[in-house]
C-alpha positions as CSV (number, residue, x, y, z in Angstrom):
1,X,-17.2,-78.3,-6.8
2,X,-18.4,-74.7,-6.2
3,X,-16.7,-72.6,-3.6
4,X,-18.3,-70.5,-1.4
5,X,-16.4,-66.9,-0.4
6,X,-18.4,-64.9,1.8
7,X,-16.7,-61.2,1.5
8,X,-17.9,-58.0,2.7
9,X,-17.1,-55.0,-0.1
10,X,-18.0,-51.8,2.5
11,X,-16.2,-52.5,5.5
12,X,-15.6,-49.8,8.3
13,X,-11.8,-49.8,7.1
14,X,-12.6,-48.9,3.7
15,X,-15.1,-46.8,4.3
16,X,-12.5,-44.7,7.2
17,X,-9.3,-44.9,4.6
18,X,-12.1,-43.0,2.2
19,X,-13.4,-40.8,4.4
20,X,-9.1,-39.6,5.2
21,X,-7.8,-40.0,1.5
22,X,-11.1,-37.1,0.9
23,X,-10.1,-34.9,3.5
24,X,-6.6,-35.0,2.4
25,X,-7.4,-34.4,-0.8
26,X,-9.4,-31.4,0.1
27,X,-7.5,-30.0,2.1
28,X,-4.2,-30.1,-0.4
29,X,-6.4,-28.5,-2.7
30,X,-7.4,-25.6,-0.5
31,X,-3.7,-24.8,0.8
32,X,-2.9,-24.9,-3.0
33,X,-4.9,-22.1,-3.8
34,X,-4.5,-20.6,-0.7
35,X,-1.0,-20.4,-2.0
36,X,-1.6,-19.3,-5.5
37,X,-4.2,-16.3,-4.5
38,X,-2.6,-12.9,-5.5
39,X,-1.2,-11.1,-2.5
40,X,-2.6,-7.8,-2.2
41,X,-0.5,-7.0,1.1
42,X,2.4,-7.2,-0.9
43,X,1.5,-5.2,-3.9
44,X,0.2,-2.9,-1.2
45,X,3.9,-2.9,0.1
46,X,6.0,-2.3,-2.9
47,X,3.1,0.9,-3.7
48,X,3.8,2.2,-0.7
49,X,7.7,1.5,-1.3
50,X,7.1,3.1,-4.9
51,X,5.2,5.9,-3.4
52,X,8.1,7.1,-1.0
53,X,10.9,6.8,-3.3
54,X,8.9,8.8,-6.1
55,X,8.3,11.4,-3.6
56,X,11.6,12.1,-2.8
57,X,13.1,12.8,-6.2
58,X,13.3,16.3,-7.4
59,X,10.6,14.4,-10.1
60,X,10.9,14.5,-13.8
61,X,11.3,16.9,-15.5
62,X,13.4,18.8,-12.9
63,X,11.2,22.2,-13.2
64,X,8.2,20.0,-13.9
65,X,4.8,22.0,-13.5
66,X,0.9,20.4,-13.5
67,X,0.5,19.7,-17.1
68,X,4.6,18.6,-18.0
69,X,5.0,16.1,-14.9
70,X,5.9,13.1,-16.0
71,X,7.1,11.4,-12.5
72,X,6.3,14.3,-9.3
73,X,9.0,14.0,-7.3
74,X,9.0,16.8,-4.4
75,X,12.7,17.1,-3.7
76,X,14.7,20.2,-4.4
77,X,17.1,20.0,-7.8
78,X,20.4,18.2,-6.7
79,X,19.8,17.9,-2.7
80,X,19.6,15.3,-0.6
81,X,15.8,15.2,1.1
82,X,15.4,18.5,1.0
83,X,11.7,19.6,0.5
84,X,10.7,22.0,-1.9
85,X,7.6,24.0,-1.2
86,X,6.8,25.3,-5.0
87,X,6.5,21.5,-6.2
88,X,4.6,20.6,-3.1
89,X,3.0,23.3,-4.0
90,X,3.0,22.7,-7.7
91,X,1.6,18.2,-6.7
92,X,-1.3,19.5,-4.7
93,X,-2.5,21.1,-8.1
94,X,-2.6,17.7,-9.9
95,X,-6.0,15.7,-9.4
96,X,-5.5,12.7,-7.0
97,X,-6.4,10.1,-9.8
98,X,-4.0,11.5,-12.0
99,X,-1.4,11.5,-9.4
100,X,-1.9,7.9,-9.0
101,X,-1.1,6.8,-12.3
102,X,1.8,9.1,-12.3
103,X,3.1,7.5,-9.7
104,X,2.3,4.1,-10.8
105,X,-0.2,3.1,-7.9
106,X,-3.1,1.2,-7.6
107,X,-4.6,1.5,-4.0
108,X,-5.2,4.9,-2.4
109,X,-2.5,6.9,-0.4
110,X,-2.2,9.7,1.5
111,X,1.2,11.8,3.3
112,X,1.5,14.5,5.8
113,X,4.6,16.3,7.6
114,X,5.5,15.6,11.0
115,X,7.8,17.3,13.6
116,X,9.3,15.6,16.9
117,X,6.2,16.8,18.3
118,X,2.9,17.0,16.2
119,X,2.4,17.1,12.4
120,X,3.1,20.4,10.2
121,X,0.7,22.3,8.0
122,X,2.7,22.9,4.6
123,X,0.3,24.0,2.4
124,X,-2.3,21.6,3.8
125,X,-2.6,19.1,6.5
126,X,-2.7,15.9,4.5
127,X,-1.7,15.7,1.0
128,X,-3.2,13.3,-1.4
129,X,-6.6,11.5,-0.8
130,X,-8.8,13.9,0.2
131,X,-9.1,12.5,4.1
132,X,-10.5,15.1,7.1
133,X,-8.7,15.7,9.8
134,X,-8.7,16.9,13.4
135,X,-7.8,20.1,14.8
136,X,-4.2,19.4,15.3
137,X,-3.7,18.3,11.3
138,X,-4.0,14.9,12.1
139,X,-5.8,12.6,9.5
140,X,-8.6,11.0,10.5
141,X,-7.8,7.4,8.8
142,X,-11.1,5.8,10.7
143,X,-13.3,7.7,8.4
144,X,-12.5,5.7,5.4
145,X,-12.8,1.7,5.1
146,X,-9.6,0.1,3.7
147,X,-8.7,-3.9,4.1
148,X,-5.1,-3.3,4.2
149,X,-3.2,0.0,5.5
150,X,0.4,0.5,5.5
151,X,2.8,2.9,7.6
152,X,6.1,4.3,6.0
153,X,8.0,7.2,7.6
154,X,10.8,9.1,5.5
155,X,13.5,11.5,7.3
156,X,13.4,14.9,5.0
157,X,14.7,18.3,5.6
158,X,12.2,21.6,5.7
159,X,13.3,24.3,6.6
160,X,17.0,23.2,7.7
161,X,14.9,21.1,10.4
162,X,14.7,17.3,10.6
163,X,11.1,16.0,9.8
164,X,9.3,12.7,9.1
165,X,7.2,12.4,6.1
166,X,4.4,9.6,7.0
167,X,3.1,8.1,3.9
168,X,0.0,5.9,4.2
169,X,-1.4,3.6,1.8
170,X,-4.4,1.4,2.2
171,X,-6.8,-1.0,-0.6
């Protein structure tokens, strides 16, 4: 006796659980790698971070000059966030790519003075990348294309006045 079993092998149901096991699948693997991408914001971050905190040493040596800098810190000799205008002085005469790998940074940066009220010249308006800037020292960031930018203000003394150095660093 031969049995006869009709049976239908592409039915809507099998064909819908396909079509959502496949877009699950896809989409696991995208927020995977989504997940696993380097994050250039953050490495952007800790630069900036990196940046500041150089910047405020007195550097390394202490009486560092142009060709013995090993680490250009800006800070007078055994003060607290006190600036000192011959290293300034003494960084703005190191190349900017050198200055980045002194300072151990990969993106480009730049840092200016500011009062309560509008920014200072010391020495130059902006120190750093070589950016333009307006008539009241301010730099003009819009005339250079970056995908990230970060913002960091630090609280030093010039001159026994309070000022903000603004660091900004952008990739």
């Amino acid at each position: 006796m031969r049995k006869n079993k009709k049976s239908q092998v592409w039915s809507v149901d099998f064909i819908a659980g396909l079509l959502i096991f496949i877009f699950v699948i896809v989409l696991s693997v995208r927020l995977l790698l989504d997940m696993q991408s380097p994050g250039n914001y953050d490495q952007l971050y800790r630069d900036g971070i990196r940046l500041s905190d150089t910047l405020l040493t007195d550097g390394s040596p202490h009486d560092w000059d142009k060709n013995s800098v090993v680490i250009p810190g800006l800070m007078l000799t055994n003060s607290t966030n006190r600036l000192d205008l011959d290293k300034l002085s003494k960084f703005d005469n190191i190349s900017y790519q050198r200055s980045k790998t002194l300072l151990h940074i990969a993106g480009d940066y730049i840092f200016y003075f500011k009062n309560a009220t509008s920014n200072i010249k010391i020495g130059k308006c902006v120190h750093g990348y070589n950016l333009s800037t307006d008539a009241g020292c301010n730099p003009k960031l819009d005339s250079t294309s970056f995908d990230d930018l970060i913002k960091i203000d630090r609280i030093i003394i010039y001159n026994s006045t309070i000022v903000t150095m603004e660091i900004y660093a952008w990739s």
